[in-house]
N, C-alpha and C positions, 0 to 999 in steps of 0.2 A: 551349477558352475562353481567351480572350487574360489576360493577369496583371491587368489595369487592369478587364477583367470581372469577374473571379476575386475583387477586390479591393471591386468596386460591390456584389457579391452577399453578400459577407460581412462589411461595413461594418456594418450594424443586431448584429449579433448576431454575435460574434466571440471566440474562447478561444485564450490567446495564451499561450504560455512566453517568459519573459525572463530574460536576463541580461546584466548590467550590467560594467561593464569601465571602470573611471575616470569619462571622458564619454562612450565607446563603449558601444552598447546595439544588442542582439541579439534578433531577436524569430521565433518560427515560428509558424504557425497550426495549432489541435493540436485532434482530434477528443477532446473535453471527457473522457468516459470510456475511451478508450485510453490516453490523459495520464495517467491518475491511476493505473489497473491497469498503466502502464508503472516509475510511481516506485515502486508495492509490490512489482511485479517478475514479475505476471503476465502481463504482454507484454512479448516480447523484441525482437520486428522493428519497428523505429522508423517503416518506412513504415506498418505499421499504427496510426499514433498521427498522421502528418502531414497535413493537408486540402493544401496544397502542400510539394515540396519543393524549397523555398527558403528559403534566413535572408535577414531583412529588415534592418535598421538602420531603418523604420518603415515596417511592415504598411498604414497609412490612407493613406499617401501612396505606396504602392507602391516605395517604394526599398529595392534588392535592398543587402546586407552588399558588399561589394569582397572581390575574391578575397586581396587584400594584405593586408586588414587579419584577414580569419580566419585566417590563417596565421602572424601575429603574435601572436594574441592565444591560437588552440587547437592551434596548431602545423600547422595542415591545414587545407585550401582543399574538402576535402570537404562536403557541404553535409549529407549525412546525419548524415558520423561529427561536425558540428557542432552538428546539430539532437542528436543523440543526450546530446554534454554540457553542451546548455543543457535537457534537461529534468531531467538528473541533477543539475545545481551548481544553474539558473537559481529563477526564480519562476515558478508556475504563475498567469496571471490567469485565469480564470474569471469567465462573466456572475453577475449575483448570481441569477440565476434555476436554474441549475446549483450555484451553491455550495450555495442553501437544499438542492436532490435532495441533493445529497452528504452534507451534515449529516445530512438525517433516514434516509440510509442509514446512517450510519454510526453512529447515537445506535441506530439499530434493532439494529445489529450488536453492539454494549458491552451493551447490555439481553439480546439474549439469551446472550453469555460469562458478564455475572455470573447469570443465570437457569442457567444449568446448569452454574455451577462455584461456587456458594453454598449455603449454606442462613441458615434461622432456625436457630439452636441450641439456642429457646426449645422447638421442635415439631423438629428434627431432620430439617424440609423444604422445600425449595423453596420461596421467593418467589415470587410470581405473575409474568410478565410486568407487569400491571397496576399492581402494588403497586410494583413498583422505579422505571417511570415517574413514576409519582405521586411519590413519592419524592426524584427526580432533579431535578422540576418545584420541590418544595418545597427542597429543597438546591439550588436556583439553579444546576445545574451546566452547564458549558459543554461543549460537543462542538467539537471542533477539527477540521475540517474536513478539514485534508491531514495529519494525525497515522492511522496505522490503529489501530483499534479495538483491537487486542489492547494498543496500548502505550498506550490512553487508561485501560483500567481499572483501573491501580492508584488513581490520582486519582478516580475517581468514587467507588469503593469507601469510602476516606477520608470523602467527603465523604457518602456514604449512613450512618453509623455513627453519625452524629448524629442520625438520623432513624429505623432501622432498627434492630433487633439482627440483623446479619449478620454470617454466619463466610463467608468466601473462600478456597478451597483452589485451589495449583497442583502443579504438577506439572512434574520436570525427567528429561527423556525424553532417554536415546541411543541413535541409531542408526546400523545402518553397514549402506551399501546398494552393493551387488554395480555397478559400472560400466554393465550394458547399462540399471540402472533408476536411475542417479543424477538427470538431467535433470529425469526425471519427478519423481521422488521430491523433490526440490528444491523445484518451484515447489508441493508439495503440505505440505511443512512449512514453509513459509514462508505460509500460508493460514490455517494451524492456529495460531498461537503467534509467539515471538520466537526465532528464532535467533538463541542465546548466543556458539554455536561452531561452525563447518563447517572441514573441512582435507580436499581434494581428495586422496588416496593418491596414490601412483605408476601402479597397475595402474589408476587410471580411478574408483574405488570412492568412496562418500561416508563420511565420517564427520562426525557434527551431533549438537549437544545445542542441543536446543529446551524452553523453559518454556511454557508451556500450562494453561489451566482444568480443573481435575482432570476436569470433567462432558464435556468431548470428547478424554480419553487413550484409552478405548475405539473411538470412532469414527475417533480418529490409526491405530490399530495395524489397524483393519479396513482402512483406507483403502491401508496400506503394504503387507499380507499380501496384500489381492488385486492390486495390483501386482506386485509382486516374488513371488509362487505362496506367497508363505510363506518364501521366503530372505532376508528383510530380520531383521538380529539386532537386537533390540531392546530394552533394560534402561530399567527404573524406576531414579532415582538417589536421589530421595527421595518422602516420601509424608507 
């Protein structure tokens, strides 16, 4: 398909990463959910995030970036290694029909962390699914669409307290994982929680302290044992 077809087909309905540079502006067209699973870090190869690979200076008009001025501006004429730091620095656009999917995954996702890292302390269990929605509706709370879920819930929490008697427990988790399963293990605790702290060893190995919803510390350590057979060491720091 010629660039100007390429351009005709994707004009109605278009997901676009930007970044902006003074009056220079940078644009790629970006498969809506690769984009997002790229900025949380669960896709790493950039060609799986790009519908072309090309930077634009404006996508609707088909004009490609100048190879001068990306090399000015990212040190490199590379169009990937370009695309790669305009989804890391730039802005993600998104149609509003994909933001709304996004939200209500993402509202789904915070619903259920606090659902299995809370209780009532009145009954000593579990909030409904149900009740925390309800809840969340009444507390007017907002989901933030390119924020991930694990780092929206302290903010909802707050604002459930008002509405709710809920206790929310976390958990700060470390581990250190043998080099042939760091990779792995990486994009697996980074699913689970907030990496606090990672430092790459010498010999290849990971070391990470991750905080996490007490109610998935069990399903962290099944998740890392059956990768690693059982040699991943792993300490509770607090409880």
């Amino acid at each position: 398909m010629s660039r100007q077809g390429f351009i005709e087909k994707e004009r109605m309905e278009v997901n676009l990463a930007v970044f902006k540079k003074g009056e220079d502006r940078f644009e790629i067209v970006v498969d809506p959910d690769a984009a997002v699973a790229f900025r949380d870090g669960h896709v790493t190869e950039i060609r799986d995030v790009l519908k072309s690979e090309h930077v634009f200076s404006d996508v609707q008009k088909g004009l490609k970036a100048s190879d001068q001025l990306m090399n000015l501006v990212f040190g490199t004429g590379d169009e990937l290694e370009v695309a790669a730091k305009i989804l890391k620095e730039g802005e993600i656009q998104l149609s509003a029909e994909f933001r709304r999917k996004l939200r209500d995954a993402r509202k789904n996702k915070v619903i259920e962390l606090i659902h299995v890292g809370s209780i009532n302390p009145q009954t000593n269990t579990p909030h409904p699914r149900e009740r925390i929605e309800a809840a969340m509706e009444e507390a007017k709370v907002r989901i933030d669409e390119f924020k991930k879920p694990e780092e929206q819930v302290e903010h909802v929490i707050k604002a459930l307290m008002r509405i709710l008697p809920i206790k929310y427990e976390v958990r700060q988790v470390e581990v250190l994982i043998d080099a042939k399963y760091a990779p792995q293990s990486y994009a697996i605790l980074k699913s689970f929680g907030n990496l606090e702290n990672t430092q790459w060893q010498n010999n290849g190995s990971l070391l990470a302290r991750i905080k996490l919803p007490a109610g998935l510390q069990s399903d962290l350590i099944d998740r890392l044992n059956s990768l690693t057979h059982g040699s991943a060491l792993i300490k509770i720091l607090d409880k």
